[in-house]
C-alpha positions as semicolon CSV with decimal commas, in nm:
position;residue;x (nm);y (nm);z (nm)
1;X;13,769;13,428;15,218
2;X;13,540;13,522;14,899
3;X;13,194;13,679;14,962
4;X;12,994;13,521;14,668
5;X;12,715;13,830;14,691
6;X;12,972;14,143;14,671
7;X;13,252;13,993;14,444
8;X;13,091;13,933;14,123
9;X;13,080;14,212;13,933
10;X;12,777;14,301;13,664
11;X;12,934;14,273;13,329
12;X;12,656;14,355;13,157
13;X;12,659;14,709;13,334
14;X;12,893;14,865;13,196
15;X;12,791;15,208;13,164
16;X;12,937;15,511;12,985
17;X;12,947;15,850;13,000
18;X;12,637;15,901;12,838
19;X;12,461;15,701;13,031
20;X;12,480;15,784;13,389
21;X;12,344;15,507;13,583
22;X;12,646;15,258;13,550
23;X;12,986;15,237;13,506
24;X;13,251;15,052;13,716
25;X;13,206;15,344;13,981
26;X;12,898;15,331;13,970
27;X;12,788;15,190;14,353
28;X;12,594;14,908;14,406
29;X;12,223;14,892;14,324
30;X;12,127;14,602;14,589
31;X;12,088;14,796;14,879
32;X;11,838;15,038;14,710
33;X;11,633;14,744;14,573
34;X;11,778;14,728;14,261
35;X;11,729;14,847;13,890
36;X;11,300;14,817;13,932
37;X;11,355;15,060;14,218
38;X;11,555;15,241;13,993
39;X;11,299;15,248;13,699
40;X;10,993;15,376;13,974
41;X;11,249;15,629;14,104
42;X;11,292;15,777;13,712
43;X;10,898;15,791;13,683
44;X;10,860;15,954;14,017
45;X;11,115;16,182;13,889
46;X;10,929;16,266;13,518
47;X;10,558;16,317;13,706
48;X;10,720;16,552;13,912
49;X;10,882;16,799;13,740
50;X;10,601;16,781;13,482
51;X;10,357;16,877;13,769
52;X;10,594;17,149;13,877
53;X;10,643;17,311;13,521
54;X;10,261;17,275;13,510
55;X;10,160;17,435;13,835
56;X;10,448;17,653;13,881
57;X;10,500;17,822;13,569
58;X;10,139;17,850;13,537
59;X;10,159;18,013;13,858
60;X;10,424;18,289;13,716
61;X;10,219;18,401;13,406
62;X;9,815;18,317;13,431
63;X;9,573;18,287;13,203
64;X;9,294;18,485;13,178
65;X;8,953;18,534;12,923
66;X;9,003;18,668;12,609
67;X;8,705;18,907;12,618
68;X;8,906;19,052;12,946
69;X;9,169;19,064;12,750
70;X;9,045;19,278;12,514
71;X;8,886;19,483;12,774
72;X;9,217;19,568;12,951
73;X;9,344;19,672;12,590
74;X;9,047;19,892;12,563
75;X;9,057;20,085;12,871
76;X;9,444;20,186;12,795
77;X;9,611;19,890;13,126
78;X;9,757;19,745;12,820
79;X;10,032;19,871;12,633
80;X;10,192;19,659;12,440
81;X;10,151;19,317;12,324
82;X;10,340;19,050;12,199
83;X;10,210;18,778;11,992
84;X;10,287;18,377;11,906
85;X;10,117;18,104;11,758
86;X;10,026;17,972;12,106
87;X;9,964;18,258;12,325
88;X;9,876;18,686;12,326
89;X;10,130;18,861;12,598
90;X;9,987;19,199;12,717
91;X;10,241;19,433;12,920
92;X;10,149;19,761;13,105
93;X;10,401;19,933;12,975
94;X;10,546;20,030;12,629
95;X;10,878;19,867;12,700
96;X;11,094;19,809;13,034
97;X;11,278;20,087;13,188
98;X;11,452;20,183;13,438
99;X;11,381;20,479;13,720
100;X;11,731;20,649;13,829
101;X;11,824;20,651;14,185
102;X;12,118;20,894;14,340
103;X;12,293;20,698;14,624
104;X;12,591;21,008;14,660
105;X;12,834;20,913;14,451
106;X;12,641;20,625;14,258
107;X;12,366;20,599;14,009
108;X;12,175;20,231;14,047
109;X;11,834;20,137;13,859
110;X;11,568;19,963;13,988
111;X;11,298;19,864;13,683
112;X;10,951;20,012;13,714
113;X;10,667;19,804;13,835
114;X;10,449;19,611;13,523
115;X;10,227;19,386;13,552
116;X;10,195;19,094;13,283
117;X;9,864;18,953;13,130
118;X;9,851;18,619;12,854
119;X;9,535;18,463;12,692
120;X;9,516;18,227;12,462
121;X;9,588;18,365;12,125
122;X;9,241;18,317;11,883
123;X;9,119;18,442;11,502
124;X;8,988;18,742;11,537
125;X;8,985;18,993;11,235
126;X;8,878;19,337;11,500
127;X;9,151;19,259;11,703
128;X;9,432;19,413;11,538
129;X;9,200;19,704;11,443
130;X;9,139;19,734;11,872
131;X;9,491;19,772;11,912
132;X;9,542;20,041;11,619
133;X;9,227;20,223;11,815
134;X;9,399;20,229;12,135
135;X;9,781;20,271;11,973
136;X;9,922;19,939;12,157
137;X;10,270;19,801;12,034
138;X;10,186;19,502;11,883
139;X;10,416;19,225;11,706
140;X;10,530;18,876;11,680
141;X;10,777;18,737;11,837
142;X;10,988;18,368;11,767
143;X;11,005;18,176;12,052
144;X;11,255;17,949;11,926
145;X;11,570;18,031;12,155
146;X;11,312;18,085;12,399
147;X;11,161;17,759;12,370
148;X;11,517;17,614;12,427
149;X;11,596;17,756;12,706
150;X;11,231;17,675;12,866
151;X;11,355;17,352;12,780
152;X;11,693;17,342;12,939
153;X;11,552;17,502;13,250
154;X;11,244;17,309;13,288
155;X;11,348;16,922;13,216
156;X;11,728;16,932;13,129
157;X;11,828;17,111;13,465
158;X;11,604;16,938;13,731
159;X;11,687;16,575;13,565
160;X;12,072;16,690;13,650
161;X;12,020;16,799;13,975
162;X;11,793;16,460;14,055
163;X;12,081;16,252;13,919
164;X;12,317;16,428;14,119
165;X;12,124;16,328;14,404
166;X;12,102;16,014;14,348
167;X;12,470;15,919;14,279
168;X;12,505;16,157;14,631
169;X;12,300;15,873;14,816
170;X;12,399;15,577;14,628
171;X;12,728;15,643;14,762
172;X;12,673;15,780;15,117
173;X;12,431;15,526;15,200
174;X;12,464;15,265;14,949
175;X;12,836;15,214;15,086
176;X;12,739;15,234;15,438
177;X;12,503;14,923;15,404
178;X;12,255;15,054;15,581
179;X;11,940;15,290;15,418
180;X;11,577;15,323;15,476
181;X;11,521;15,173;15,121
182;X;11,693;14,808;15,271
183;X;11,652;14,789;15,641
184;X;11,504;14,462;15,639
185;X;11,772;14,277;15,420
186;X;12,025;14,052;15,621
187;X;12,412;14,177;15,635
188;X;12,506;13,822;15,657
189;X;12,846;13,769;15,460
190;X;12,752;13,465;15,212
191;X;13,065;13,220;15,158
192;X;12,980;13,006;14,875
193;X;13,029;12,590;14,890
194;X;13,421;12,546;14,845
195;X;13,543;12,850;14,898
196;X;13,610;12,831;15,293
197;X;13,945;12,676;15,347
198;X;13,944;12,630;15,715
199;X;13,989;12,272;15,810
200;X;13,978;12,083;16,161
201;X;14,323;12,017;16,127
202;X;14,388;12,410;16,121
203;X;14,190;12,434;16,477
204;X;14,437;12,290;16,753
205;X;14,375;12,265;17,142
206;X;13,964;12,238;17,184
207;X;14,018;11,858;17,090
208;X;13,664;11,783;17,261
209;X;13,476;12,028;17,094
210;X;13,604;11,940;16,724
211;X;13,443;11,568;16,831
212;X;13,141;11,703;16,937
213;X;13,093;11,921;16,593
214;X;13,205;11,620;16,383
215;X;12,821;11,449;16,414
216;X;12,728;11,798;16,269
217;X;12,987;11,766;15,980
218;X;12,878;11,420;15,933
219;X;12,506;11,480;15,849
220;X;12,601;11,790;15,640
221;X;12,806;11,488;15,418
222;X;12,569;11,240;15,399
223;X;12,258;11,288;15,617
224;X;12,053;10,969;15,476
225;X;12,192;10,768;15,721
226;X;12,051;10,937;15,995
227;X;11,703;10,976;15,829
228;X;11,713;10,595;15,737
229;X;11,722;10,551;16,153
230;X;11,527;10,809;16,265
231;X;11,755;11,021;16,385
232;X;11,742;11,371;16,385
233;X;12,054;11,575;16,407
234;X;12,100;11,900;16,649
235;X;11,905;12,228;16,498
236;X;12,123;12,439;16,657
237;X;12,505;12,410;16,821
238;X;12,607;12,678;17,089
239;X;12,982;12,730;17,093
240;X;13,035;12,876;17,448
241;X;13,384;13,033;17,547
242;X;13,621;13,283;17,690
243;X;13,730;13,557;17,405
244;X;13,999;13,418;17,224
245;X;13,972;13,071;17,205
246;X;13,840;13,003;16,840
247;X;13,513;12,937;16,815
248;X;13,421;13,166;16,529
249;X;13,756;12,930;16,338
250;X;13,546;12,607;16,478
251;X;13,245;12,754;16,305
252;X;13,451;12,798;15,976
253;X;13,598;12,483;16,019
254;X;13,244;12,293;16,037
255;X;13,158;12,439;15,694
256;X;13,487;12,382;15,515
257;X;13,496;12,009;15,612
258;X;13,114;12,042;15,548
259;X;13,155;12,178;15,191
260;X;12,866;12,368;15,216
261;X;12,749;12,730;15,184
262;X;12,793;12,933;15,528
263;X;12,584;13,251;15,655
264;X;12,851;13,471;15,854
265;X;12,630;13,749;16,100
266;X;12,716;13,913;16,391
267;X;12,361;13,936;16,680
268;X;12,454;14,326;16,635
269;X;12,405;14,324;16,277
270;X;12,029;14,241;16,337
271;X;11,946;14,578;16,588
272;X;11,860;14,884;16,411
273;X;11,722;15,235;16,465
274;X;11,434;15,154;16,274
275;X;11,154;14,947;16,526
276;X;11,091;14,598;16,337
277;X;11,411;14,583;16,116
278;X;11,568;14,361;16,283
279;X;11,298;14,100;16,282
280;X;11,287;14,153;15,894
281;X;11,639;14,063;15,871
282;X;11,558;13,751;16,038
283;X;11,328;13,676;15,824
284;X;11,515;13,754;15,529
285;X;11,823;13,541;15,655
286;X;11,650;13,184;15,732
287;X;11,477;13,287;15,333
288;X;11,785;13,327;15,164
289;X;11,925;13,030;15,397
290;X;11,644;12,789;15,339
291;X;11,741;12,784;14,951
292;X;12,094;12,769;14,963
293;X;12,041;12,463;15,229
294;X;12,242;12,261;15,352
295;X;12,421;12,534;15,430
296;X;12,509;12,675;15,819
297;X;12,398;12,970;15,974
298;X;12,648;13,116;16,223
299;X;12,544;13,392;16,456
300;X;12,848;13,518;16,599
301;X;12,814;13,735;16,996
302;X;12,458;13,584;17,016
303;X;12,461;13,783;17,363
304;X;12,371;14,053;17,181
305;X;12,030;13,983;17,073
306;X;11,944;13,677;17,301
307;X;11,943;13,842;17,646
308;X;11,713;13,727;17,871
309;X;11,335;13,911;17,863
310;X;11,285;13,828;18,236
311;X;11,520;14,107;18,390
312;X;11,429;14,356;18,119
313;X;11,396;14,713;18,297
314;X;11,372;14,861;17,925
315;X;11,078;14,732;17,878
316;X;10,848;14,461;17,698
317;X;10,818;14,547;17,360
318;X;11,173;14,714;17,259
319;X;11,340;14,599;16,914
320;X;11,614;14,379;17,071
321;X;11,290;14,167;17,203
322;X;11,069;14,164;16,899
323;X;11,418;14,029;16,746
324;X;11,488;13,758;17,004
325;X;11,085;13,666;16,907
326;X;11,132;13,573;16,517
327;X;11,440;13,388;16,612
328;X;11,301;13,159;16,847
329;X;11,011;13,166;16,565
330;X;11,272;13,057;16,275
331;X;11,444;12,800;16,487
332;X;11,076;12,600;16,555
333;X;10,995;12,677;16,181
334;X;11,238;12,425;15,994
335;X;11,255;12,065;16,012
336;X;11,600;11,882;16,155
337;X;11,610;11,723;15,811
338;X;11,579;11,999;15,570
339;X;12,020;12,025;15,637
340;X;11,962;12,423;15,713
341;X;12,177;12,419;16,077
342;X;12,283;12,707;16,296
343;X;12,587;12,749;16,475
344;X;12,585;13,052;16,755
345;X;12,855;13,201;16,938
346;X;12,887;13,319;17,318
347;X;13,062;13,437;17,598
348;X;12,844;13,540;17,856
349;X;12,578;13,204;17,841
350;X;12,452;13,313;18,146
351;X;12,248;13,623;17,990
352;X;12,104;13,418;17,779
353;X;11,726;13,369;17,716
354;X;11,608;13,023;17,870
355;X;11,377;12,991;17,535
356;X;11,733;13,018;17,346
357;X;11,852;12,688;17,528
358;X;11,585;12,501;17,472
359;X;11,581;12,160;17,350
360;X;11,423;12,190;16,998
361;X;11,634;12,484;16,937
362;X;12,000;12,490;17,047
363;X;11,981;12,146;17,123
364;X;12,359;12,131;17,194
365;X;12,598;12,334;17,412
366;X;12,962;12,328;17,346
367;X;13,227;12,481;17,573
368;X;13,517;12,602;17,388
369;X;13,786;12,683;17,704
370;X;14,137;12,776;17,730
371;X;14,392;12,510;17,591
372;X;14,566;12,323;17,828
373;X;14,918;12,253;17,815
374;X;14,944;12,021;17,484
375;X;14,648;12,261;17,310
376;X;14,926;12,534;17,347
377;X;15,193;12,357;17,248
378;X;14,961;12,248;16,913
379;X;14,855;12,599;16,882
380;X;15,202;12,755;16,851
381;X;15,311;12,508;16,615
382;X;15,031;12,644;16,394
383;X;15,104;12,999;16,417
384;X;15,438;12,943;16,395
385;X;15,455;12,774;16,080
386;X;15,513;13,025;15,868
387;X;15,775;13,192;16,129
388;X;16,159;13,077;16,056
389;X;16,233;12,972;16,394
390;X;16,565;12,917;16,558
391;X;16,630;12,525;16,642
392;X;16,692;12,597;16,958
393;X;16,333;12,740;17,037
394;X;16,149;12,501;17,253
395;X;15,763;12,546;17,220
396;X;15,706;12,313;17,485
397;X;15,906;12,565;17,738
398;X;15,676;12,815;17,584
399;X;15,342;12,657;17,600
400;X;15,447;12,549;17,986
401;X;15,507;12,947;18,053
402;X;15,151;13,039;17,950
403;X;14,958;12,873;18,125
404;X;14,574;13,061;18,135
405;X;14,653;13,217;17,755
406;X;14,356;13,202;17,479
407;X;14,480;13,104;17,142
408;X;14,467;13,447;17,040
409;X;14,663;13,562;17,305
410;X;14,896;13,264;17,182
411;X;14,891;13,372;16,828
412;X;14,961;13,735;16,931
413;X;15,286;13,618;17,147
414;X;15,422;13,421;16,850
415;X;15,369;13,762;16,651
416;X;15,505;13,976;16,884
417;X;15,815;13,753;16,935
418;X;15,841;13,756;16,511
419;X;15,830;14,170;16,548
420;X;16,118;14,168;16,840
421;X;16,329;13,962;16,564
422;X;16,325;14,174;16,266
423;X;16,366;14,525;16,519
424;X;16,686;14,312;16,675
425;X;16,822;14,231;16,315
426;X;16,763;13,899;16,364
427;X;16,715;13,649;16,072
428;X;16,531;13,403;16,262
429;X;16,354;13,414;16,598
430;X;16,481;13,313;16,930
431;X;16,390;13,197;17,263
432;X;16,483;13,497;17,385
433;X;16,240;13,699;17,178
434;X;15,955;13,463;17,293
435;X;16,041;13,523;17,656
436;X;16,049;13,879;17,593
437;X;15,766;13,908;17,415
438;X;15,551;13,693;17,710
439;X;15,687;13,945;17,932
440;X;15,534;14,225;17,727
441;X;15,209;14,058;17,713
442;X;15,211;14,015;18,096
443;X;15,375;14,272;18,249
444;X;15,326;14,566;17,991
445;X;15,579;14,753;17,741
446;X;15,880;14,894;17,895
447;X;15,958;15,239;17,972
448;X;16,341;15,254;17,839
449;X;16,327;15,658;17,913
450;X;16,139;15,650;18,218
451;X;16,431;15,757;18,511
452;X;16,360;15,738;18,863
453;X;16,488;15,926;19,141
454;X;16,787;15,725;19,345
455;X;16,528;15,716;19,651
456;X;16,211;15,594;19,426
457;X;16,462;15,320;19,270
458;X;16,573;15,216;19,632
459;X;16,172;15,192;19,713
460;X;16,123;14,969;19,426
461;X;16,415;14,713;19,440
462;X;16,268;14,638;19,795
463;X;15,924;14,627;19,704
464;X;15,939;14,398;19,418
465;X;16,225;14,197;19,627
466;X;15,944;14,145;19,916
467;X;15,680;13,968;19,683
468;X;15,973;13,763;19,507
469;X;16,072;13,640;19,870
470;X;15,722;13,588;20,024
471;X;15,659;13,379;19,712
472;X;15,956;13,186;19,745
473;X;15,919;13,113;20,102
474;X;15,494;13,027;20,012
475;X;15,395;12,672;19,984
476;X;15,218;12,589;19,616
477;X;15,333;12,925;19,480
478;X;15,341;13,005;19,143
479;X;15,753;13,003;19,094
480;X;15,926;13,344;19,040
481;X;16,087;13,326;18,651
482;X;16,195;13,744;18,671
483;X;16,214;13,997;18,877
484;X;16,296;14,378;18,808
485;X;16,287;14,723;18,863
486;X;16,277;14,817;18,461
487;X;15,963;15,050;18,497
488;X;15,676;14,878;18,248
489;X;15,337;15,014;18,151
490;X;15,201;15,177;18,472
491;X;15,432;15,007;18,739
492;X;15,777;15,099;18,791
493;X;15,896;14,734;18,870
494;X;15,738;14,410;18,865
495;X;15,776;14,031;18,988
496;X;15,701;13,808;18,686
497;X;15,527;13,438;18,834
498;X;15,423;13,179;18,629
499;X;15,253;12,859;18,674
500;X;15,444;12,549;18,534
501;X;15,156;12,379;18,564
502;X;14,731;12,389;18,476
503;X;14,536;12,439;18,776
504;X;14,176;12,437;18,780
505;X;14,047;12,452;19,169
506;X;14,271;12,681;19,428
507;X;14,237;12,618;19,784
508;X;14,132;12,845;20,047
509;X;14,570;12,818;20,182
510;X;14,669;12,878;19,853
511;X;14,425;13,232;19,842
512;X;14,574;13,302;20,222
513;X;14,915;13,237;20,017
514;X;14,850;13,476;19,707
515;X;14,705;13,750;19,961
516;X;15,055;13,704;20,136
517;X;15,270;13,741;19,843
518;X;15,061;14,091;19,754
519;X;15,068;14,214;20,054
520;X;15,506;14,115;20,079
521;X;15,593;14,481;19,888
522;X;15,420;14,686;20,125
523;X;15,572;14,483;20,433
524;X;15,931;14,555;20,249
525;X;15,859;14,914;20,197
526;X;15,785;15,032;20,548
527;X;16,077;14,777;20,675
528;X;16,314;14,969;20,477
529;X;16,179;15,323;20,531
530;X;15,907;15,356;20,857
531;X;15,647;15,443;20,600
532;X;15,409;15,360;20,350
533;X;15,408;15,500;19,992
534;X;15,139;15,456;19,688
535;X;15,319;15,207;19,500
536;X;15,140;14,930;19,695
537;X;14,800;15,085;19,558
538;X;14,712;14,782;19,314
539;X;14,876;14,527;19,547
540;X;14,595;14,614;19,821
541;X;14,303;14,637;19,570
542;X;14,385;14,287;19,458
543;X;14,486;14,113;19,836
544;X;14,098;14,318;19,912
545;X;13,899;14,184;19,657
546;X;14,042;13,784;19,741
547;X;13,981;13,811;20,076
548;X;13,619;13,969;20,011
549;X;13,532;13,672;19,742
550;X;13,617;13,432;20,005
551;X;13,342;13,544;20,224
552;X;13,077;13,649;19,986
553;X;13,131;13,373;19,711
554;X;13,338;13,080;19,817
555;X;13,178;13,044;20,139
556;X;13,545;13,066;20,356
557;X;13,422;13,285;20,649
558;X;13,361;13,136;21,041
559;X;12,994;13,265;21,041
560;X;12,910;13,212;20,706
561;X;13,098;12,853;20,619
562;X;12,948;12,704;20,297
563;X;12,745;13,006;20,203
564;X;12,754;13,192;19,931
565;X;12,688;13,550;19,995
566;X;12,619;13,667;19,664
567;X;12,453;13,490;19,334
568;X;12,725;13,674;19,144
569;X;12,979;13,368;19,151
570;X;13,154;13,249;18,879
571;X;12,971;13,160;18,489
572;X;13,039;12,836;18,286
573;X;13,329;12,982;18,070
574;X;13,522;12,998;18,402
575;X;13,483;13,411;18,438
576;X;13,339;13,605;18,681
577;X;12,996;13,772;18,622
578;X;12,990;14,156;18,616
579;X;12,640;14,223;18,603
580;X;12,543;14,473;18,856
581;X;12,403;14,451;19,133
582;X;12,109;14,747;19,244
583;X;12,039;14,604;19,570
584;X;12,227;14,390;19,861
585;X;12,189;14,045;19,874
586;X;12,235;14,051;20,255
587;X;12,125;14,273;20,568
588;X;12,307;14,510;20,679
589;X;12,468;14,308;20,982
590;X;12,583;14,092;20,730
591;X;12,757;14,359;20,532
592;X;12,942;14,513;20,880
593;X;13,071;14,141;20,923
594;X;13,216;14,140;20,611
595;X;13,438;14,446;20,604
596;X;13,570;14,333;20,947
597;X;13,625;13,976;20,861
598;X;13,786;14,144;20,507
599;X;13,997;14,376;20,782
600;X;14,095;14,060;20,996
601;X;14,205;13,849;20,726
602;X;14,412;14,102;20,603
603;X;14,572;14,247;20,932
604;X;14,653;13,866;20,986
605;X;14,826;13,781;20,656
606;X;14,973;14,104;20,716
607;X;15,185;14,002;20,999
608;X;15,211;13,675;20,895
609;X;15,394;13,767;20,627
610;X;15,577;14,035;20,774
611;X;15,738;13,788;21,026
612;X;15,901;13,596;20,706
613;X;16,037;13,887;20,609
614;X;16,224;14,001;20,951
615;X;16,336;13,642;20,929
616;X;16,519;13,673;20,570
617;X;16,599;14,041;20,604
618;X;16,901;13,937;20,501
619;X;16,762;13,797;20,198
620;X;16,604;14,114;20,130
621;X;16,873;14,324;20,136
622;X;17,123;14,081;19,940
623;X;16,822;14,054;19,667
624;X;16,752;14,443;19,685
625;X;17,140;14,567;19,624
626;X;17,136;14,258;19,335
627;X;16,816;14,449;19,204
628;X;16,999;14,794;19,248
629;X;17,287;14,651;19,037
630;X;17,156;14,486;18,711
631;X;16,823;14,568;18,731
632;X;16,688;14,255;18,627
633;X;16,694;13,902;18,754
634;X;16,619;13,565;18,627
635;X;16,492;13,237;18,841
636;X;16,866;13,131;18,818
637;X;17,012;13,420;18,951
638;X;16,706;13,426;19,249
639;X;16,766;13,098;19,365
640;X;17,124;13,133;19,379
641;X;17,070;13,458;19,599
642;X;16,767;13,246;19,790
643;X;17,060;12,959;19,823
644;X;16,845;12,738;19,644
645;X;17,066;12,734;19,356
């Protein structure tokens, strides 16, 4: 991608070395306004150190009257004087010495105290006879060298030290981007017409959104049409989505099937320090926009300067507010026609300022969710097009296995699986490096030097055996593809399940049957051994938290059927809020209820599940001493133990 206002280069600026304002190293002059800022700075800089060699040097040696002058040579102050064309230099003393001072073993010198008088030097035929009168040392002196080094000190020194200064800042701020001299210029990166490359056809499993963004593309082309009926099209588009699942590429895409310029900002790019900068970027954005239109604005993690003012505990009149303000002030301030549109990016729609969504101002809302199972299969093709791929690979396997993945988490897997290949030696990647490299994305890296102790390894074949079997033996589980006892990130062992299959609503069984599978380890464990150990510490978090959302937000309790406890629920990108929450929704009573309905449901599956278990103990044990032995097995090698196979 080019950036039309930082590639360019100023030919014309050469520079040189005398001349030190330019020069290929030279930084950039934009974000300090620019050569006239530069001129105003040299000015500043030639009134100044005028006024200081006027003042200070004044200062040093004052002027006084001639006639006192005179009368300090007459009553014998003045010893000697030296004379120029300019100026009469009386000194109390005949010339400068030096007073001796013993320190032990060391002589030192410190001079003698003299005091300096100068008046300006006039015709006066008695004045030379004064100073034979009182015998003063009189002479002339050049001031040539003198005068060169005056001038050296006083202009040629402080210019060097100001330049110095200013190359310091030019470089420490300049490069930074961000200075008190240009707060209130936009960051936005500015992609000229043509030079974005990103096409629909490079943007695979959102197939709805791409058809609602096409009307946009379409009156970008040729928007008489839609003036000739009186149509107007949408100011501003709202791409809305989990992390991950392009819609900062469907924003590029728009403008490179659009062929138009394209403003590139993130909403943090707008806050600053400074109180009112980020309202003068604003500003300065829909300006620059406005005359490079059509062209499309896109505001990428809008969340960050279009939360909602109603909740605001910081306050009314912050910068992130006054911000929020010109936007909403922009957006009413150009017509539909004028071909200036803005695109806007989200994950968290919910925080969002109700002005925001708005019709007038982001007219339309698009939701950009997770692919389903032929949007994966079209996104790995993509990202594996430039990967030499073994012919046995099937994508379709792989797309089926990742069911829930983003495209970046999609894109990462087909890199990861690339990376396995070349550390293998392979040529070409495999299915086998794809499976591995899901499993790393799922489960965590694995811990080749991690050893456990015979006991801990006994522990863990059990444990993970005990979720494997549950979930076998669970109606509308998720099918077990691996099992093993190879420790990876932070567990030591780990039951790989994955859906074959997109689901979009779980019943409240199917909960009941995931709380069951959890809570199948910790069954095994004290089976085996009498007791309970730690490893089951994430197992009970998780079974904890579904049991307490099925009270508080899916409305699955006796007392409180088809009530929702909590206004925390679930937000239109299909994640679960996390704002906090600084007070209870519900009395107390209420609360007491729910950690024993929480306790029931557990203690419930609990046995439940436990009772499977006593009835396939041998199961368990066959799949445990399988577990013991190779360490790892596959849904083949399960089922055949299961005797499913």
């Amino acid at each position: 991608m080019s950036d039309s206002s930082g590639d360019k280069k100023d030919k014309k600026n050469k520079g040189g070395p005398m001349f030190p304002f330019g020069g290929p190293n030279w930084p950039d002059m934009k974000p300090f306004g620019g050569w006239k800022f530069l001129l105003i700075y040299i000015a500043i800089l030639f009134v100044g150190i005028s006024l200081f060699n006027y003042v200070f040097l004044n200062r040093m040696n004052p002027t006084i009257d001639y006639s006192e002058f005179k009368s300090r040579i007459s009553s014998g102050e003045i010893k000697r004087v030296e004379m120029t064309e300019s100026y009469f230099t009386g000194y109390t003393s005949v010339s400068r010495q030096q007073t001796p001072r013993s320190n032990f073993m060391r002589t030192s010198y410190i001079p003698t105290q003299e005091r300096v008088y100068r008046t300006v030097s006039l015709y006066d035929q008695d004045f030379l006879k004064l100073l034979d009168e009182k015998n003063v040392a009189y002479g002339a002196v050049s001031r040539e060298g003198n005068a060169i080094l005056n001038f050296i000190f006083s202009w040629v020194l402080p210019i060097a030290f100001f330049v110095f200064v200013w190359r310091f800042l030019l470089r420490r701020l300049g490069n930074m981007g961000s200075n008190v001299l240009s707060v209130g210029q936009n960051r936005a990166v500015i992609v000229a017409e043509g030079d974005i490359i990103t096409r629909f056809h490079d943007v695979a499993g959102v197939d709805e959104a791409k058809e609602e963004l096409v009307e946009v593309v379409d009156f970008l082309k040729s928007p008489q049409k839609y003036k000739e009926i009186g149509g107007k099209i949408p100011k501003g588009v709202l791409l809305v989505g989990p992390p991950g699942t392009g819609k900062t590429l469907l924003a590029r895409a728009v403008a490179g099937e659009a062929g138009v310029s394209f403003f590139r900002m993130s909403g943090a790019d707008f806050v600053e320090m400074f109180v009112g900068v980020g309202a003068a970027r604003v500003r300065d954005l829909f300006k620059q926009a406005r005359n490079k239109a059509p062209c499309i604005i896109f505001i990428d993690e809008l969340d960050a300067i279009g939360k909602s003012r109603i909740n605001n505990i910081a306050g009314g009149n912050d910068e992130r507010e006054q911000t929020l303000n010109q936007l909403l002030v922009e957006m009413d301030g150009f017509d539909g026609t004028s071909g200036l549109i803005i695109l806007a990016a989200t994950n968290r729609p919910d925080v969002l300022d109700p002005a925001l969504l708005r019709p007038g101002r982001f007219d339309r809302q698009v939701l950009v969710d997770r692919p389903d199972l032929k949007g994966r299969e079209a996104i790995l093709r993509i990202h594996s097009k430039p990967v030499r791929l073994d012919p046995a690979v099937n994508l379709e396997t792989v797309a089926r296995v990742t069911s829930g993945f983003s495209g970046a988490d999609l894109a990462n897997i087909v890199n990861e699986a690339a990376l396995l290949a070349v550390r293998a030696g392979r040529k070409m990647v495999t299915q086998r490096d794809f499976d591995e490299a899901i499993e790393k994305t799922v489960a965590g890296l694995q811990k080749k030097t991690r050893v456990l102790k015979p006991e801990e390894r006994r522990l863990t074949a059990y444990h993970e055996a005990g979720h494997a079997i549950i979930a076998a033996f669970t109606p509308n589980a998720d099918p077990v593809q691996k099992i093993s006892i190879i420790p990876r990130g932070f567990a030591l062992g780990y039951t790989l399940q994955l859906p074959l299959e997109d689901r979009f609503t779980v019943t409240q069984s199917d909960l009941l049957g995931k709380i069951d599978i959890l809570l199948g380890g910790r069954i095994a464990e004290e089976m085996i051994s009498g007791e309970y150990s730690t490893g089951a510490a994430n197992d009970l978090t998780k079974a904890t938290d579904i049991a307490r959302k099925m009270i508080t937000d899916y409305g699955m309790s006796d007392r409180f059927r088809h009530v929702a406890l909590t206004s925390r629920g679930v937000s239109m990108t299909g994640q679960e809020r996390q704002e906090p929450s600084f007070q209870r929704e519900y009395a107390e009573s209420t609360q007491q209820y729910i950690d024993e309905e929480v306790a029931r449901i557990i203690d419930t599956e609990y046995a439940k599940a436990k009772k499977c278990l006593e009835e396939q103990r041998g199961v368990l044990d066959n799949v445990s001493s399988a577990l013991l032995e190779k360490e790892t097995l596959d849904e083949r090698e399960f089922k055949t133990l299961l005797g499913k196979g």
